[in-house]
C-alpha positions in Angstrom: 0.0 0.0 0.0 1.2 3.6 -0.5 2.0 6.0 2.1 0.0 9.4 2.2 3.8 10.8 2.1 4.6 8.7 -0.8 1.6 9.5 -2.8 1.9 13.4 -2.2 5.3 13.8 -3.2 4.8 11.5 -6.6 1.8 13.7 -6.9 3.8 17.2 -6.3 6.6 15.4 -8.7 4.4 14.8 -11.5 2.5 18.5 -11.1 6.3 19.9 -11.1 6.9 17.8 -14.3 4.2 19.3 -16.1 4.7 22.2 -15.3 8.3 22.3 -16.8 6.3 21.2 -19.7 4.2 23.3 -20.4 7.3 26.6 -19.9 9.1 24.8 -22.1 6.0 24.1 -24.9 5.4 27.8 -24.8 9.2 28.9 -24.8 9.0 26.6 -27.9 6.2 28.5 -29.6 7.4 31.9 -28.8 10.7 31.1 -30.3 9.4 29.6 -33.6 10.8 26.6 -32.6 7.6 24.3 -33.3 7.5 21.0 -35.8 5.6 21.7 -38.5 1.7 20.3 -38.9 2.4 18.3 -42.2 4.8 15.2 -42.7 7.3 15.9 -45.2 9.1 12.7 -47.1 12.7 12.6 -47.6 13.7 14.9 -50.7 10.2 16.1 -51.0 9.4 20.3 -50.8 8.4 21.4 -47.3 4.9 22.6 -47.3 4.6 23.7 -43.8 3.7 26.9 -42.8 4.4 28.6 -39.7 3.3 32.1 -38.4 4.5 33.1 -35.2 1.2 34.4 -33.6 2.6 33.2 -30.0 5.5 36.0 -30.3 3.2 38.1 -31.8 0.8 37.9 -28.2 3.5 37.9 -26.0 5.6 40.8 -27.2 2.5 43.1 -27.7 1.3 42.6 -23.8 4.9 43.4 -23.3 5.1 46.7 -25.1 1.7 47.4 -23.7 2.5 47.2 -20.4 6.3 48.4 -19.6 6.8 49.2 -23.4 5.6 53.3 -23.0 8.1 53.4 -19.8 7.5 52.6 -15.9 8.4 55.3 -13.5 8.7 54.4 -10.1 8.5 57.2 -7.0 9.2 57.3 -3.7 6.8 58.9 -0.9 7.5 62.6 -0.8 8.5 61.8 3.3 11.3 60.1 2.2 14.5 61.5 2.3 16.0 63.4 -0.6 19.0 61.4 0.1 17.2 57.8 0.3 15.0 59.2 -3.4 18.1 59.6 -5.2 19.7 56.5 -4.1 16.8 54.3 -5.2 16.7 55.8 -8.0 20.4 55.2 -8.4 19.8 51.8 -7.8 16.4 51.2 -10.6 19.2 52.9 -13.0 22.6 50.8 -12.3 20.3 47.6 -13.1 19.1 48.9 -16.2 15.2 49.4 -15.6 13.7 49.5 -18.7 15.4 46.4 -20.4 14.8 44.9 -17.0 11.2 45.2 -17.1 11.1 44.1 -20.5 13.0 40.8 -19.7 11.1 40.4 -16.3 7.8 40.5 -18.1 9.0 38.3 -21.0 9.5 35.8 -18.7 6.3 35.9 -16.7 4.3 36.2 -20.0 5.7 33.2 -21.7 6.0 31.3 -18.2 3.1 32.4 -16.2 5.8 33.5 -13.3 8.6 36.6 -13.0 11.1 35.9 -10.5 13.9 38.9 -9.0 16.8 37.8 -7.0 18.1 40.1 -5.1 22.2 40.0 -4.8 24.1 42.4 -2.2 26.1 44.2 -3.6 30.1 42.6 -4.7 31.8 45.5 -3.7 31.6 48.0 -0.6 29.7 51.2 -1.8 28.4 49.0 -4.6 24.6 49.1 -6.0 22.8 45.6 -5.4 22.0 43.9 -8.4 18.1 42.8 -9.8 18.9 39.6 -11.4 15.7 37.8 -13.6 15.1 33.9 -13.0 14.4 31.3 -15.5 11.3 30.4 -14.2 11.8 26.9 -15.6 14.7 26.8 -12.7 13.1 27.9 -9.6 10.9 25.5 -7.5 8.6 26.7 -4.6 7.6 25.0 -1.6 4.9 26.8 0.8 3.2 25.9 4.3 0.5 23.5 3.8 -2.3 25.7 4.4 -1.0 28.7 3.1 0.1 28.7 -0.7 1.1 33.0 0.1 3.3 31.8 3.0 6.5 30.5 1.4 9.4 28.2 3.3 11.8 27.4 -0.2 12.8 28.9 -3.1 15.1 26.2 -4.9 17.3 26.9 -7.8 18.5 24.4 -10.1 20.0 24.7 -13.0 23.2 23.2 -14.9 26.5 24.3 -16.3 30.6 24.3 -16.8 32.3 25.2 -13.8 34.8 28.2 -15.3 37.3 26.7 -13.4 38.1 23.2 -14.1 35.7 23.3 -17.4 33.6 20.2 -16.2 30.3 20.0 -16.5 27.9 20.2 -13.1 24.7 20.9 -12.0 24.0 23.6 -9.0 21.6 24.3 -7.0 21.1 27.2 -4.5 18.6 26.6 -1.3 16.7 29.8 0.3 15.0 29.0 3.3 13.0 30.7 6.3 15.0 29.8 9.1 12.5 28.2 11.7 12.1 31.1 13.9 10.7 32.7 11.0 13.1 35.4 11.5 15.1 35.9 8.1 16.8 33.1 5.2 19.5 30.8 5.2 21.5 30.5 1.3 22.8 27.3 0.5 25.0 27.1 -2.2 25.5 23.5 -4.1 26.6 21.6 -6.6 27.3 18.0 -8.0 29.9 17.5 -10.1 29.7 14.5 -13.7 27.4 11.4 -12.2 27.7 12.0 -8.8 24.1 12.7 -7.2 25.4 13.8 -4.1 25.2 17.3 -3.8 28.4 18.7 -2.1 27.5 22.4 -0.3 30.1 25.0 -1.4 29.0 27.8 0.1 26.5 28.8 3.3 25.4 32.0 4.9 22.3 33.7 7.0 20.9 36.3 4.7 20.7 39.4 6.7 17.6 40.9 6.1 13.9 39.4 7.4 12.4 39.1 3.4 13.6 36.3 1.1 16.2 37.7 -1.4 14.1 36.0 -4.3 10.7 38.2 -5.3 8.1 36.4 -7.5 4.7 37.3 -9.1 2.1 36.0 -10.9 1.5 37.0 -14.4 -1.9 36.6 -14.5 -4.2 35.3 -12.0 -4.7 31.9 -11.1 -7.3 31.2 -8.5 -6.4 28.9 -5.0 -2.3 28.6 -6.7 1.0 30.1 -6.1 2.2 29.7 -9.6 -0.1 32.1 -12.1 -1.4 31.8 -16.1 0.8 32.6 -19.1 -0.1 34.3 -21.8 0.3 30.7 -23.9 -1.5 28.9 -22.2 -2.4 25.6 -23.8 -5.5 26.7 -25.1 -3.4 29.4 -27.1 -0.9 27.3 -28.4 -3.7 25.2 -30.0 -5.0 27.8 -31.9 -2.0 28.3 -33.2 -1.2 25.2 -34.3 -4.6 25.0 -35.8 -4.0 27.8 -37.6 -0.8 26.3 -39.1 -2.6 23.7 -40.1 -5.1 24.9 -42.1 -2.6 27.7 -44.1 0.0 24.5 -44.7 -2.8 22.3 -46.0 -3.2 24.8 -48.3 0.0 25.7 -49.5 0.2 21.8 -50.5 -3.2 22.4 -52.3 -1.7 25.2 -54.0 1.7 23.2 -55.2 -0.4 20.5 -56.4 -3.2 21.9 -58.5 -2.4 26.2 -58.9 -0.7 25.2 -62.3 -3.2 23.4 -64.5 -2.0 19.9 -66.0 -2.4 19.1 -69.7 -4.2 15.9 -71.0 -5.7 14.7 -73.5 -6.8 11.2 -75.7 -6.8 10.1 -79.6 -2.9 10.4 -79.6 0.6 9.7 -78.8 2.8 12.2 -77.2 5.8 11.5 -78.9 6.4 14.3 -81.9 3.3 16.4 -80.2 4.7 20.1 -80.1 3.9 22.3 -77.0 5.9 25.0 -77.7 4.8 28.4 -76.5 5.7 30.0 -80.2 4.4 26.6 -82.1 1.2 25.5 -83.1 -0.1 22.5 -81.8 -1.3 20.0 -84.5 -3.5 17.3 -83.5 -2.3 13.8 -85.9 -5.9 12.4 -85.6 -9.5 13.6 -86.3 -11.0 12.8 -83.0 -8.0 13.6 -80.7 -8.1 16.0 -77.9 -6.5 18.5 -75.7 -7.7 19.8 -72.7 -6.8 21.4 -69.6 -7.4 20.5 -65.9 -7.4 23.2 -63.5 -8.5 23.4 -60.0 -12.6 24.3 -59.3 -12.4 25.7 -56.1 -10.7 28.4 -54.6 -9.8 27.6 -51.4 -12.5 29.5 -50.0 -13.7 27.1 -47.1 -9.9 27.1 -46.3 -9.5 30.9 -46.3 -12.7 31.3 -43.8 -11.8 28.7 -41.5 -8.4 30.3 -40.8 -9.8 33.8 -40.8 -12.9 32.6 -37.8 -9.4 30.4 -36.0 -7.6 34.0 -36.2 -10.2 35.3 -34.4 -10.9 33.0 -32.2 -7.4 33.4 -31.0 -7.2 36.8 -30.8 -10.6 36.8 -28.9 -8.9 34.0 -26.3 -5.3 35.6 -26.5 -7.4 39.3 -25.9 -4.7 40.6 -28.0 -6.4 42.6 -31.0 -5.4 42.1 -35.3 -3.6 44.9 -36.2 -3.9 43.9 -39.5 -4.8 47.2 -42.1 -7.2 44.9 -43.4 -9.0 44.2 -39.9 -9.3 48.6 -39.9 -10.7 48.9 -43.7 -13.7 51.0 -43.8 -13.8 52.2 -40.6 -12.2 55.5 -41.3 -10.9 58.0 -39.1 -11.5 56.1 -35.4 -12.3 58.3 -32.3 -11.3 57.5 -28.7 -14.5 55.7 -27.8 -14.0 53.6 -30.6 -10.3 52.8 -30.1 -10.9 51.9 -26.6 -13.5 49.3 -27.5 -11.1 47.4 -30.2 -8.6 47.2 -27.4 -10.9 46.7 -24.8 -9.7 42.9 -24.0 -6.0 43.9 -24.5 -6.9 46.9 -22.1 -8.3 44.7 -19.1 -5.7 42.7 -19.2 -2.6 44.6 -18.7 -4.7 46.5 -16.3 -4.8 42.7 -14.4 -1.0 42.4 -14.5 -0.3 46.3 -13.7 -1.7 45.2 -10.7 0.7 41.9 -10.3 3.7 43.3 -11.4 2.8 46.8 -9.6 3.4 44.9 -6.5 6.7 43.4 -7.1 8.0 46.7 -7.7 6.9 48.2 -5.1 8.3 45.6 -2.7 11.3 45.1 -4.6 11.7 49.3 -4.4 11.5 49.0 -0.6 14.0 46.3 -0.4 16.5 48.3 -2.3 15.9 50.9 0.3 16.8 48.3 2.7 19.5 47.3 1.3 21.1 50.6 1.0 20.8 51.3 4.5 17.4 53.4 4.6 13.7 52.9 5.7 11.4 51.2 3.2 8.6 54.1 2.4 5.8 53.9 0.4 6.5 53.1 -3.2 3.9 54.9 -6.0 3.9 53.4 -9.6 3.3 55.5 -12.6 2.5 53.3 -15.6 2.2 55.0 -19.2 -1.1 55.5 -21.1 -2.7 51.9 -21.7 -5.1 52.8 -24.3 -4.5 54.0 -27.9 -6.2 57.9 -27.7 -7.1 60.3 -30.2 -4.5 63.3 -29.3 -7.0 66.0 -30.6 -9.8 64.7 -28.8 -8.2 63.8 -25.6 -6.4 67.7 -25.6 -10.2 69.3 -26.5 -11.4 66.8 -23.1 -8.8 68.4 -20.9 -9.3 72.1 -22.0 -12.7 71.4 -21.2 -11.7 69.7 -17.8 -10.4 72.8 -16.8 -12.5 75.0 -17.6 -14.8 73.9 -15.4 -12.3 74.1 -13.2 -10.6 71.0 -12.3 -6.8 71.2 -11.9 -4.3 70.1 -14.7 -3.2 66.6 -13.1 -6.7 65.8 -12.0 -7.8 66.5 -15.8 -4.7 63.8 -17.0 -6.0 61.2 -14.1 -9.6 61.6 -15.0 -8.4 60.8 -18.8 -6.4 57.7 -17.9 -2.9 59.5 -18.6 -1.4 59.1 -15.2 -2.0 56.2 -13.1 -0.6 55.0 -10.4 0.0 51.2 -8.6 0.8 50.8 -4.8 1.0 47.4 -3.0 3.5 45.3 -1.7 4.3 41.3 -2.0 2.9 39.3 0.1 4.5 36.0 -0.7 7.4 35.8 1.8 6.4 38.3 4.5 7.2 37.7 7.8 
């Protein structure tokens, strides 16, 4: 018979399994690495086709939501001192293509992960560094998925050193007194499973120095939804499927074939500047060409397109999508993005949190009290400059003041929150 314990960790095993999967499917997908739909024989032309739709989603929830520029603000009570430093600190680690990266990672993955490193030198800045979310495991108290004991990184590699390949792992724990981390550097060198520790220290602070977020909410779960999610992915491949099929229709019948009866081949001239000369009185020539037109084809791709764009909530930007709609106002921009719109509004919040906390770490870290931490996001609708400007002069004439006017038009919004996922 097996043991409770022995059937929970097979069952937390196999759930860690597939979801290594499922990263690596949709790392797959956004990279264009996918097989393609159709078999192809030896020697014979490749009729796949692939269009990248899955890079296409992530990278436009990307540039939606950090793409316009993230400003992040401390509380006017804190020190001019502590303001600069922080923002010293955002800079040395390169926010923007930080963000970028970070957000990558959590749309692909469903996860972002920051590490927080001390800094190598005294006087130094600490460094941000992303995770491979395909790396990091997470174990949690029993009855509380928020309250997190582990983070465990795994990953392999050459040592620099003696140029041998090993695999490493680094162990972050709350200490039992709940009272800060332990770091617990190892590795195992070749075919030797024993892991040897090579390094071990008390991390000095009372929050984990690894930060992590969902990137889209995932109900009664630590680990959050991608922006591939399975259902995504299929769609795409569907949609492959249908264009490949037929661009193999198209190879085999586009040109029309020649045939005919009443006659033998040999001696028959076919030459574009010749006439053709039938030997015999009821001979023939005809042409076969293809009937259809691919229509049903073309229509079932173009209602899979927008089924995935409907799932995805990422809208076509094709020019063809826009044709005869003319000259759209505000209103009617914020409706076709409407889907897009709600969602990065979802992750602001996520991702507005890790900032925030990971802003009053940094404070920590350089030797100054964690304030409150204000998020300034850019505009996350497509506007109508002339109308929005007319909407504020109007705004203030009636006399509301200048920043209220930009607040009230969506122009200026702000994120506050912390991380609640290793607090003490």
């Amino acid at each position: 018979m097996v043991s409770v314990s022995d059937r929970v960790i097979h069952q937390a095993a196999m759930e860690e399994a597939a979801r290594r999967e499922r990263m690596r499917a949709a790392w797959a997908a956004y990279h264009g690495d996918t097989p393609g739909p159709l078999r192809i024989r030896p020697g014979a032309p490749d009729d796949n086709v692939r269009v990248n739709y899955a890079r296409y989603i992530v990278d436009s929830g990307v540039s939606f939501l950090v793409g316009g520029g993230v400003s992040i603000r401390p509380d006017e009570a804190l020190p001019a001192a502590a303001s600069r430093w922080l923002q010293s600190a955002w800079t040395a680690n390169r926010k923007a293509t930080l963000l970028h990266r970070l957000v990558t990672n959590g749309a692909v993955c469903g996860q972002a992960f920051l590490k927080m490193a001390r800094p190598a030198i005294h006087g130094g800045m600490p460094r941000l560094i992303i995770l491979d979310p395909m790396t990091v495991q997470v174990r949690w108290e029993p009855d509380d998925w928020e309250r997190i004991v582990r983070y465990e990184i795994l990953w392999d590699g050459i040592d620099p050193v003696s140029g041998r390949a090993a695999a490493f792992r680094q162990l972050i724990d709350r200490r039992r007194d709940a009272q800060g981390w332990t770091i617990l550097d190892q590795r195992s060198d070749g075919d030797d499973v024993r892991w040897h520790t090579t390094a071990a220290e008390i991390w000095p602070f009372p929050w984990s120095p690894v930060l992590g977020c969902q990137n889209l909410p995932a109900a009664n779960e630590y680990w959050g939804r991608s922006d591939l999610e399975p259902d995504v992915l299929a769609l795409c491949r569907s949609i492959d499927f249908v264009l490949s099929n037929a661009a193999r229709i198209l190879r085999f019948h586009a040109h029309p074939k020649m045939w005919g009866h009443g006659f033998s081949a040999e001696g028959l001239s076919l030459g574009p500047d010749e006439v053709t000369i039938l030997p015999q009185r009821d001979a023939a020539l005809h042409l076969l060409e293809m009937q259809g037109d691919l229509g049903s084809s073309m229509d079932l791709y173009a209602r899979l397109l927008e089924a995935l764009h409907e799932t995805a909530r990422v809208p076509a930007h094709a020019a063809s999508s826009l044709q005869g709609l003319g000259r759209l106002s505000g209103v009617a921009l914020r409706l076709l993005y409407q889907p897009l719109m709600e969602k990065t509004m979802t992750k602001r919040m996520l991702y507005g949190e890790l900032l925030v906390e990971a802003s009053r770490r940094l404070l920590e870290m350089g030797g100054y009290e964690p304030a409150g931490i204000e998020i300034e996001w850019p505009s996350v609708a497509p506007t109508d400059p002339l109308e929005e400007a007319r909407t504020a002069l109007l705004y203030r004439d009636l006399g509301m003041s200048s920043e209220a006017a930009l607040r009230r038009l969506g122009l200026a919004e702000r994120s506050e929150g912390g991380c609640p996922d290793d607090s003490t």
